[in-house]
C-alpha positions as CSV (number, residue, x, y, z in Angstrom):
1,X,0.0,0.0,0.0
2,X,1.6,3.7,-0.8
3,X,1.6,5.6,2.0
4,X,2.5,9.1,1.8
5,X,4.6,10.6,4.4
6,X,3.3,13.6,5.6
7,X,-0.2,14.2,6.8
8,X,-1.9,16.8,4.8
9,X,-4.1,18.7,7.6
10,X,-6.6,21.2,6.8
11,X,-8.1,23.2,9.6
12,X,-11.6,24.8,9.5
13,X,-9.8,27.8,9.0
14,X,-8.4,26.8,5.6
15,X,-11.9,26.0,3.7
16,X,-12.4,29.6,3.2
17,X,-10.1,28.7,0.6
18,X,-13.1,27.6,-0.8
19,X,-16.4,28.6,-2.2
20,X,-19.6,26.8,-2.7
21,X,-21.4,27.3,-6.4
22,X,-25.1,28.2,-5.2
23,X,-25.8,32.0,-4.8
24,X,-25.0,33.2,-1.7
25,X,-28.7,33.6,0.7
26,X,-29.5,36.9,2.2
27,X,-28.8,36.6,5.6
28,X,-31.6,37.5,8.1
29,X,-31.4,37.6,12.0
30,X,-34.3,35.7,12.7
31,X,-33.5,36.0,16.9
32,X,-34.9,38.9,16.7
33,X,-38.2,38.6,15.4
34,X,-41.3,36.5,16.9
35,X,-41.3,33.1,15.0
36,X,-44.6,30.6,14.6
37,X,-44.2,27.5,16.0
38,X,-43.4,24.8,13.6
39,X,-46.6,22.9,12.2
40,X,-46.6,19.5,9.6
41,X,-48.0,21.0,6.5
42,X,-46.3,24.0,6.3
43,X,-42.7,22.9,6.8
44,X,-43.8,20.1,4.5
45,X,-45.5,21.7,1.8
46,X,-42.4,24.0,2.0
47,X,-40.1,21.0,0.9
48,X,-39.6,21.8,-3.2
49,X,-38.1,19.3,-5.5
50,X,-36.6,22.5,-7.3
51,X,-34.6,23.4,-4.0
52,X,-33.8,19.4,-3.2
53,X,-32.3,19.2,-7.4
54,X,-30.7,22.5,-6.7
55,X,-28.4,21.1,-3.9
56,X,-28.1,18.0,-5.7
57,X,-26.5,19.8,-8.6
58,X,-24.3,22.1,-6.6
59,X,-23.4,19.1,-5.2
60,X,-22.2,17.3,-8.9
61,X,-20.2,21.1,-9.7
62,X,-18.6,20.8,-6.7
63,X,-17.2,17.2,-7.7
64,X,-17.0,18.1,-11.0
65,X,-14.7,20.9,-10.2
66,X,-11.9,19.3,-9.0
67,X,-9.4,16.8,-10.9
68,X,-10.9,13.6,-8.9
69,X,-14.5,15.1,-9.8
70,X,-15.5,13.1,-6.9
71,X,-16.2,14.2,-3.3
72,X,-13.9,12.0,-0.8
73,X,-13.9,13.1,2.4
74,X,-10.6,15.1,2.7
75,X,-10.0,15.6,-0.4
76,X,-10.6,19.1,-2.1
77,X,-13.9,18.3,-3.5
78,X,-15.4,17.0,0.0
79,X,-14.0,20.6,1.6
80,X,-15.7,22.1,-0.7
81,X,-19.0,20.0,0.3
82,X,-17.9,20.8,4.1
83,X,-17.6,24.8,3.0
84,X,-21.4,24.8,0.8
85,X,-23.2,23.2,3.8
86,X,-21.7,25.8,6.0
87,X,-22.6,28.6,4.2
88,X,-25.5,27.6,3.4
89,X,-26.6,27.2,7.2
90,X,-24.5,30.5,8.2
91,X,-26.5,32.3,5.0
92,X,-30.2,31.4,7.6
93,X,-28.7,34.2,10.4
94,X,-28.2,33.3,13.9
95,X,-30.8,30.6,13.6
96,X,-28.4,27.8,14.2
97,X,-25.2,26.8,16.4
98,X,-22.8,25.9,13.5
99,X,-19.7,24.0,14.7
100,X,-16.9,21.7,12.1
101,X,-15.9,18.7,14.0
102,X,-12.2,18.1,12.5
103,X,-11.2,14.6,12.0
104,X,-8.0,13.2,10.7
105,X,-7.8,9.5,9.1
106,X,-6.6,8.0,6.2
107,X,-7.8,8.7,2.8
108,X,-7.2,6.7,-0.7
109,X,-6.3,9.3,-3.1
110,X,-5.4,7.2,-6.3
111,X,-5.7,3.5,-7.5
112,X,-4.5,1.4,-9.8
113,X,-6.1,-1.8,-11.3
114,X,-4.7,-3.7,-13.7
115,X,-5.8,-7.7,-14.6
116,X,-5.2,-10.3,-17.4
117,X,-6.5,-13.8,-17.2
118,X,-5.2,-16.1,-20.1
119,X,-3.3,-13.0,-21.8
120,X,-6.0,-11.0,-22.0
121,X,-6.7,-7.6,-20.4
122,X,-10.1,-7.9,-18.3
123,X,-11.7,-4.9,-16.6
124,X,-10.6,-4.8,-13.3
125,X,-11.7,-2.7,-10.2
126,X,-9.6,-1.7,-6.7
127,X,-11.0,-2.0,-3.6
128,X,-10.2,0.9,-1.0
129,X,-7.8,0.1,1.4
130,X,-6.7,-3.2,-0.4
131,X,-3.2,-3.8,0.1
132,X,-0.9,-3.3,-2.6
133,X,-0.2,-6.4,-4.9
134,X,1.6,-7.5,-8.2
135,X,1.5,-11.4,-9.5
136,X,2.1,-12.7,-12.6
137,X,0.9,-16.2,-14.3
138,X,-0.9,-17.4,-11.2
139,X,-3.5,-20.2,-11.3
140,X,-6.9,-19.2,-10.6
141,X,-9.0,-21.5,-7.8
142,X,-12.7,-20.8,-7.2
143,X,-14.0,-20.7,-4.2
144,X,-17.3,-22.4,-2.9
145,X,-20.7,-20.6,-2.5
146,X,-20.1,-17.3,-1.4
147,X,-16.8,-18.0,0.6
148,X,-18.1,-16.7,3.5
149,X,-17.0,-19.8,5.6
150,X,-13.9,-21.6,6.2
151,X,-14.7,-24.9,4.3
152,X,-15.6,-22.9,1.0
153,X,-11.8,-22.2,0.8
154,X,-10.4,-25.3,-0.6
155,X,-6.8,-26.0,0.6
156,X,-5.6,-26.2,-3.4
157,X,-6.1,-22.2,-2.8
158,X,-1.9,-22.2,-1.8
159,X,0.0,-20.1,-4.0
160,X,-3.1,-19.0,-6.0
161,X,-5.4,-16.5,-6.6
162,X,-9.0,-16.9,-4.9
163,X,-12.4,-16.3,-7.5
164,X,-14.9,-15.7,-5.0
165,X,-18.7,-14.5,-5.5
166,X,-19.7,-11.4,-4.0
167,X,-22.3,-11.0,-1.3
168,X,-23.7,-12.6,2.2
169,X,-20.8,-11.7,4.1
170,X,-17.9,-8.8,4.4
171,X,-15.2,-8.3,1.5
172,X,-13.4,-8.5,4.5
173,X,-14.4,-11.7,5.6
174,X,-13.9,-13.7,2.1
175,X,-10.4,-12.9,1.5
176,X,-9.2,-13.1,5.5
177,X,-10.3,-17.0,4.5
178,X,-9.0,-17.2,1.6
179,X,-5.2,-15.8,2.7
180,X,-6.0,-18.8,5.6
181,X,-5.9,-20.9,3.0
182,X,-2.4,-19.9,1.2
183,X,-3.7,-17.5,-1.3
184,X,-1.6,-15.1,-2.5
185,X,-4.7,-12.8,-4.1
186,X,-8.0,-12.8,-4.4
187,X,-10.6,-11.6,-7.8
188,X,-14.2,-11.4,-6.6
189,X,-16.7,-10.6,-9.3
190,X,-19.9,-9.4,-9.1
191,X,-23.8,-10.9,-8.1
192,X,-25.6,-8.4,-10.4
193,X,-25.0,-7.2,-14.2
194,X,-23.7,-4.1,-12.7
195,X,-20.6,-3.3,-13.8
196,X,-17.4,-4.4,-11.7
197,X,-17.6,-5.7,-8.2
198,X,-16.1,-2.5,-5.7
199,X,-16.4,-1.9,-2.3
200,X,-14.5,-0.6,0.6
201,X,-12.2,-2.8,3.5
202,X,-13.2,-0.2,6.0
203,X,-9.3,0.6,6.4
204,X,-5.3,0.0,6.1
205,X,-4.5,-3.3,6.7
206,X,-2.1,-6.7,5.7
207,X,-4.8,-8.9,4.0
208,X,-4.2,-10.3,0.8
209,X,-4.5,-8.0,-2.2
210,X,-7.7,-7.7,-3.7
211,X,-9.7,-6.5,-7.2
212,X,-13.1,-6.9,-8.8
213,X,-14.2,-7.7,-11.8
214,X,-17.8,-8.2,-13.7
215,X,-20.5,-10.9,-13.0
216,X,-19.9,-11.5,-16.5
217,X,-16.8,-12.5,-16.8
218,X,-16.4,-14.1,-13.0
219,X,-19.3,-16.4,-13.9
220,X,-17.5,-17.4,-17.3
221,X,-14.1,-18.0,-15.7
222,X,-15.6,-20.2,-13.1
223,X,-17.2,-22.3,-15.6
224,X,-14.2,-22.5,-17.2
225,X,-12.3,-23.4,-14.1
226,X,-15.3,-26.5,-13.4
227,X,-14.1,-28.0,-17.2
228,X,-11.1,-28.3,-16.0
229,X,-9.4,-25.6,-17.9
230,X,-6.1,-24.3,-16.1
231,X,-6.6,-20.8,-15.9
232,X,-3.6,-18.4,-15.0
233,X,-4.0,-14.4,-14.1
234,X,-1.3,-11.9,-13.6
235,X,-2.6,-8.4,-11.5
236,X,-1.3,-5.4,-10.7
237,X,-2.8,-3.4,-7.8
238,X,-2.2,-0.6,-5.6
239,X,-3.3,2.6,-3.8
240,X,-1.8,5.6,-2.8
241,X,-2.9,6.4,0.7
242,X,-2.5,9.8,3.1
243,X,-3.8,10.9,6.4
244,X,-6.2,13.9,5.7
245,X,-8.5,16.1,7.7
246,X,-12.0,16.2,7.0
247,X,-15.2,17.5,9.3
248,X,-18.8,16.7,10.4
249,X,-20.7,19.5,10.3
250,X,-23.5,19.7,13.0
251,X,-25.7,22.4,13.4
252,X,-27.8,22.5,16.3
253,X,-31.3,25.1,16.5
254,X,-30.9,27.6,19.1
255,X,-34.4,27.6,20.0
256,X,-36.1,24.5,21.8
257,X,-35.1,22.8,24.7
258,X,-31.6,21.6,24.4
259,X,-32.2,18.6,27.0
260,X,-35.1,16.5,24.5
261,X,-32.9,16.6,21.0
262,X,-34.2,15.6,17.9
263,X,-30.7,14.6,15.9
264,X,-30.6,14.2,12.3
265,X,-28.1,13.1,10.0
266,X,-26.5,12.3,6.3
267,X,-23.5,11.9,5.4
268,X,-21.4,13.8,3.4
269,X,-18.6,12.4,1.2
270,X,-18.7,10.1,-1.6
271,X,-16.2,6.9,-3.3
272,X,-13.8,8.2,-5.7
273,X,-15.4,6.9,-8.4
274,X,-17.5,9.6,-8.7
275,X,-19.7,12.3,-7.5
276,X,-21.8,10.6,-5.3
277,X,-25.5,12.4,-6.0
278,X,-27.7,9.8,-5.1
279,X,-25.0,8.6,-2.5
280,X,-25.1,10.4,-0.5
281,X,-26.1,14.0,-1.7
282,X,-29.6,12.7,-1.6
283,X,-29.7,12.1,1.8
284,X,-27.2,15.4,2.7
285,X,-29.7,17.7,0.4
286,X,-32.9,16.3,2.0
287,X,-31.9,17.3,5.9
288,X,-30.3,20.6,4.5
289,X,-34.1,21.6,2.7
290,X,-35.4,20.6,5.5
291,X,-33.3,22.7,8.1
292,X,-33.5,25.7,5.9
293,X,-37.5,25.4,5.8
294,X,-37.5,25.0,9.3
295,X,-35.5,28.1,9.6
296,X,-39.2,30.3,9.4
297,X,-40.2,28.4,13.0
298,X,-39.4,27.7,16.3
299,X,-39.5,24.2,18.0
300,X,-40.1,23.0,21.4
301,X,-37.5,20.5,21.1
302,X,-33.9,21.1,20.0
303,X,-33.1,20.1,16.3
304,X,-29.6,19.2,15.4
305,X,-28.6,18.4,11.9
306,X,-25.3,16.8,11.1
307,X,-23.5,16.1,7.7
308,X,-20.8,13.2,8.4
309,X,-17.5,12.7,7.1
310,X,-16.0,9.7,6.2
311,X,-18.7,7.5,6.4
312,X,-17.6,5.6,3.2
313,X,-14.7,4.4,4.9
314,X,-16.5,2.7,8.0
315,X,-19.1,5.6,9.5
316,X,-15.7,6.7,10.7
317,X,-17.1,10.4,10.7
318,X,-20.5,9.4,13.2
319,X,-18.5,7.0,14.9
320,X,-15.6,10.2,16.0
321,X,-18.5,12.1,17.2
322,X,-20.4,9.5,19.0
323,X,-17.0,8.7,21.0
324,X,-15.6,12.1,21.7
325,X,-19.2,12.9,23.2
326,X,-19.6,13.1,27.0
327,X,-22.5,10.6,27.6
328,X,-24.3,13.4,29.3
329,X,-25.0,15.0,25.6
330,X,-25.7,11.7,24.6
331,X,-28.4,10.8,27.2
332,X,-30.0,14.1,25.6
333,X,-30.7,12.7,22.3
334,X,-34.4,11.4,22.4
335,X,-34.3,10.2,18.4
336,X,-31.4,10.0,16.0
337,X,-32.8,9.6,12.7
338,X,-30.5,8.7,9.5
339,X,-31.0,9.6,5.4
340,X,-28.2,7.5,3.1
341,X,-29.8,7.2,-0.6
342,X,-33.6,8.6,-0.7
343,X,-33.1,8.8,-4.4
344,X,-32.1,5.3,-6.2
345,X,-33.4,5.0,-9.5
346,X,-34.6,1.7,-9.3
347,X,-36.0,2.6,-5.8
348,X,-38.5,1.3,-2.9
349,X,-39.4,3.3,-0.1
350,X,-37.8,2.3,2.8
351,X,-38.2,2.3,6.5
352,X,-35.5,1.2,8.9
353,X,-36.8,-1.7,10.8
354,X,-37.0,-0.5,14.0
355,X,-39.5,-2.8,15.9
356,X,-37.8,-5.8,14.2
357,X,-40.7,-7.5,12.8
358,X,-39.5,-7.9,9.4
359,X,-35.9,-8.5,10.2
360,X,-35.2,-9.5,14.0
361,X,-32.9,-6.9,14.7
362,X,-34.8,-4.0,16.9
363,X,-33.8,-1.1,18.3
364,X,-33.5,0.8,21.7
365,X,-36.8,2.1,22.7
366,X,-38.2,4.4,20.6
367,X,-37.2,3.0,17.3
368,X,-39.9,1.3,16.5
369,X,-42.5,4.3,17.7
370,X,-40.6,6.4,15.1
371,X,-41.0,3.5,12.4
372,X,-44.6,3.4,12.8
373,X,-44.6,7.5,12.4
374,X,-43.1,7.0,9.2
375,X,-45.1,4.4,8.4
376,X,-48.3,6.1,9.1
377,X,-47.1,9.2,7.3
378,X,-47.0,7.1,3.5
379,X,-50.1,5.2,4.1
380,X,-52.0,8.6,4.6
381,X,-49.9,9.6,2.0
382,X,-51.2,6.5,-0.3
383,X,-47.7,5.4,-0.7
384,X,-46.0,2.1,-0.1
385,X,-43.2,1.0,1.8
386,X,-41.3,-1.9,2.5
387,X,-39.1,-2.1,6.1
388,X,-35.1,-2.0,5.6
389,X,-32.9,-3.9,7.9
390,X,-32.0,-2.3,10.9
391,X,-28.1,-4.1,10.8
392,X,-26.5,-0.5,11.7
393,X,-24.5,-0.3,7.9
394,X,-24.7,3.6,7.8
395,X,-24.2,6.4,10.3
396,X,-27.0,5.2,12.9
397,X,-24.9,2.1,13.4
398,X,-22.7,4.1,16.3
399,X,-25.4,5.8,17.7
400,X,-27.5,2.2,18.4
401,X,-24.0,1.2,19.9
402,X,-24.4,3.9,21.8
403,X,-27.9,3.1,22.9
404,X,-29.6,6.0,21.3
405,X,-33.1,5.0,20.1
406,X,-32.9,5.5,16.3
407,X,-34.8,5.5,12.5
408,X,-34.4,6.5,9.3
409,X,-35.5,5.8,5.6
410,X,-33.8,4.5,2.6
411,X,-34.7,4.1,-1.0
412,X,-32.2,1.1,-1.7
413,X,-28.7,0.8,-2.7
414,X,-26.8,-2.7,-3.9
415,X,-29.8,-5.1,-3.1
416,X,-31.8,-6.9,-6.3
417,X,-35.5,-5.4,-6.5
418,X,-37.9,-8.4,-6.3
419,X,-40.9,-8.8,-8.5
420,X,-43.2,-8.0,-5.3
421,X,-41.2,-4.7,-5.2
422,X,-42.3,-4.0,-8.5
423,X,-45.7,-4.4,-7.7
424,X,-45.4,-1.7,-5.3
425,X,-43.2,1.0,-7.1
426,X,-42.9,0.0,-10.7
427,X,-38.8,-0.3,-11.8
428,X,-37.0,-3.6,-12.6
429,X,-36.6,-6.3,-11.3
430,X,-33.6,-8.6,-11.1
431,X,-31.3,-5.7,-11.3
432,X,-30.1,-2.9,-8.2
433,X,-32.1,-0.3,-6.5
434,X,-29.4,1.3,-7.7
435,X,-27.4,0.6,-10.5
436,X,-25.2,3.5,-10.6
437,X,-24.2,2.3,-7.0
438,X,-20.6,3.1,-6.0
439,X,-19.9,4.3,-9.8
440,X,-19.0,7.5,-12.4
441,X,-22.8,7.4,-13.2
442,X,-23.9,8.4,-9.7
443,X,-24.7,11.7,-11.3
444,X,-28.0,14.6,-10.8
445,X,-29.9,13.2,-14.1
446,X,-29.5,8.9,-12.6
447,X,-31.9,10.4,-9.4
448,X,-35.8,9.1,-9.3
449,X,-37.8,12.7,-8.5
450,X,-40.5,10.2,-6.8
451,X,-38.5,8.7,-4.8
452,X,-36.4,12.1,-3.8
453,X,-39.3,13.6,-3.4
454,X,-41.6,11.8,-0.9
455,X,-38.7,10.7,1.4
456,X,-37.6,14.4,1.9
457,X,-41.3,15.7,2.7
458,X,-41.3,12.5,5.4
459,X,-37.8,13.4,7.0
460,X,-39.9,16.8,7.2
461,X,-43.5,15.4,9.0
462,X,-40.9,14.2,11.6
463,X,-39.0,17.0,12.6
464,X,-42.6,18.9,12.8
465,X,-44.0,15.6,14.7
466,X,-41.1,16.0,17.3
467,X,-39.7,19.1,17.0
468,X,-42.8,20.2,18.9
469,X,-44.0,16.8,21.4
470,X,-42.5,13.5,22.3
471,X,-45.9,12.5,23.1
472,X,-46.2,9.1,22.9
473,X,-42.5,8.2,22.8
474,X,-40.4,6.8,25.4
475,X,-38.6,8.7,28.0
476,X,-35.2,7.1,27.7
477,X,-33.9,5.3,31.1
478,X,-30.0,6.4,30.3
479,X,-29.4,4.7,33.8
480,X,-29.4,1.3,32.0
481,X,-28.4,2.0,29.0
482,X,-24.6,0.4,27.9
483,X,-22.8,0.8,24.8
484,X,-23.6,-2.6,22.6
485,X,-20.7,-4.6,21.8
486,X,-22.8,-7.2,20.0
487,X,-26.3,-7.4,18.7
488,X,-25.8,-4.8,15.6
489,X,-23.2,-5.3,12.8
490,X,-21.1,-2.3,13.4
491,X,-19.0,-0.7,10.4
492,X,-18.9,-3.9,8.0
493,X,-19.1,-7.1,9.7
494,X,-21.9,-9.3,8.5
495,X,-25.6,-8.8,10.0
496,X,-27.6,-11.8,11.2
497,X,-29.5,-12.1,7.9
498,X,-28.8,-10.7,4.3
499,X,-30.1,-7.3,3.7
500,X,-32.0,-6.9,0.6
501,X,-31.3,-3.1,0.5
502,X,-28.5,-2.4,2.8
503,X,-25.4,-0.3,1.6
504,X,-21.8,-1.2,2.0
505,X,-22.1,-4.0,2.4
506,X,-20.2,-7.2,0.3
């Protein structure tokens, strides 16, 4: 893996550097004028799809603006990301506490992925954080099922190069096995005509060397292989790899009462392979319309929005804040809810299964009161839904650690739509919710308006819900509440069952 030597550090100070590419807002000290207090309708009918495409395109010139025309936390397009939600907040007045939580980690800045197979040049993906690898004329070996368990690694893998199928468990769970097993490398291709198979390992580390390659052409090599055909691969893979500074940004409402907090969050950065619109400047653009609608009221409650850093290398950014946090300020947070993806083009409408009915995985008290609110909201709504598992893959997963009841909605991100889904919300089945997952093509014109649409004006019916009553919800006992060490699949190890829809994943 190529490290580079010195950190590069940028301070809060330094993203003045930087300048966001919406029109700068007329700022208006709302403190000192009498505000209404927040109702439903208004602070949803005041949710535009005009604004939420708006944000979603300053969000694609921002990427598109820099030389990686992607925005990875760190990097100069994800400080420019950190510097357009700040002014876009700071452009409302004194309406909102605005703070940058700086945090430092390592960052992939360039790959390289290079394969043959038989002499000739495949496509071939990287994997972030796979360690850095070069082999030539090595013998391919597929592994069983999914090679999620021990005995799908045959011991004939020594010396070669492991073909594993993607899904069911962790990237980084396959090739730990395989390397077990004497491999040298490991190719894992794709379960869905999607392009090549990509993913994160969540960070640095001394497994095997790794790279992904098409359903396509895994399926046809592993046919290949089960003829008996002796098939040799040579690969060439590596990263380049520096410690960078990136920042949450939370901003907390100065009026309502700081002790009952509604918290809401997205996160902010993207992969490098591109832009990241749909992942996750949907979910960031939905919570910012939202906080500047609700700019026009006051709230009983406390309303604090936060855009996370680095969540696409291990909810690293939510995790920081969930840690540095005095459990005090945590005991004060009656609801985190989470957005990641409300616009997949293939989509369902998603609710976090927060009661576990669907899924077996609940959550603290609370979680599934605020699933029911959303689920209430579509069906008055005359919209369907389908529940999401609750297995903690995006930035909610530190704050159930944490013991913090939680929700959220979804629209779908690397699980296949089912022909029931179809039913529901039209789209294809067979294929992604989103097949521009994790790719170049993650892009303003691959969002579904519907989709983008109905989840932002729900995120809205529950800040009104509980920005003004936690009537009906549980008072959270913090006395017995322990951070989980088990129970929900933190970062990227495996949840009990498969999610259908759940996001880096395997």
């Amino acid at each position: 893996m190529k490290l580079s030597n010195p950190t590069v550090a940028f301070t809060a100070a330094s993203l003045l550097a930087f300048t966001g590419n919406a029109e700068p807002i007329r700022r208006t000290t709302y403190a000192k004028r009498e505000l209404p207090l927040v109702e439903d309708k208004a602070l949803v009918d005041a949710i535009l799809l005009d604004d939420l495409l708006g944000c979603a395109q300053d969000l694609e010139d921002i990427a598109y603006s820099t030389a990686g025309r992607n925005r990875v936390h760190g990097t100069e397009g994800h400080l420019k990301t950190v510097q357009y939600f700040s002014d876009q907040l700071s452009a409302l007045g004194d309406y909102y506490d605005i703070k940058l939580q700086d945090f430092t980690t390592e960052v992939t800045l360039a790959t390289h992925a290079e394969l043959s197979v038989g002499g000739k040049t495949l496509e071939a993906g990287g994997f972030s954080f796979g360690k850095n690898g070069t082999w030539t004329d090595v013998p391919l070996v597929t592994v069983a099922n999914l090679g999620c368990n021990a005995v799908d690694h045959p011991e004939t893998l020594t010396g070669a190069i492991a073909l594993i199928a993607r899904g069911d468990c962790t990237f980084v769970q396959k090739i730990t096995l395989a390397g077990q097993k004497g491999a040298v490398g490991a190719i894992i291709y794709n379960n869905a005509d999607v392009g090549i198979a990509a993913g994160t390992l969540g960070g640095v580390n001394d497994l095997i060397p790794v790279g992904g390659i098409s359903r396509a052409d895994g399926l046809r090599l592993v046919s290949q292989i089960a003829n008996g055909t002796t098939v040799t691969s040579s690969g060439d893979f590596w990263q380049y790899i520096a410690n960078l500074t990136s920042h949450n940004v939370i901003a907390s409402s100065k009026s309502g009462d700081a002790s009952n907090v509604l918290f809401l969050g997205a996160h902010s950065d993207s992969v490098d392979a591109g832009p990241g619109i749909n992942d996750n400047g949907s979910g960031s653009c939905g919570i910012l319309t939202v906080a500047k609608a609700l700019a026009k009221y006051t709230t009983d409650n406390q309303v604090r929005f936060a855009w996370w850093t680095a969540e696409e290398e291990g909810l690293l950014g939510a995790e920081h804040y969930v840690r540095v946090a005095a459990p005090a300020d945590l005991d004060k947070i009656r609801l985190y809810l989470n957005f990641d993806m409300i616009a997949s083009p293939n989509y369902v409408l998603g609710i976090y299964d927060g009661d576990g009915s669907a899924f077996n995985l609940s959550g603290p008290a609370g979680s599934a009161e605020v699933e029911k609110l959303f689920e209430d909201w579509y069906t008055a709504q005359e919209l369907p839904f389908v529940p999401s598992e609750f297995n903690g893959r995006s930035d909610y997963g530190p704050f159930l650690d944490a013991g913090v009841p939680s929700g959220g909605l979804d629209t779908g991100a690397d699980g296949t739509k089912t022909e029931e889904e179809v039913t529901l919300f039209g789209g294809t089945a067979g294929i992604w919710y989103d097949p521009n997952y994790h790719s170049a093509a993650d892009n303003v014109t691959n969002l579904n308006l519907v989709a983008f649409e109905a989840t932002s004006k729900a995120i809205a019916h529950a800040v009104a819900t509980y920005g003004t009553s936690w009537e009906g919800f549980p008072t959270r006992n913090v006395t017995s509440l322990t951070r989980r060490t088990g129970g929900y699949s933190k970062k990227y190890n495996a949840p009990t069952k498969k999610s259908r829809r759940g996001k880096k994943t395997y």
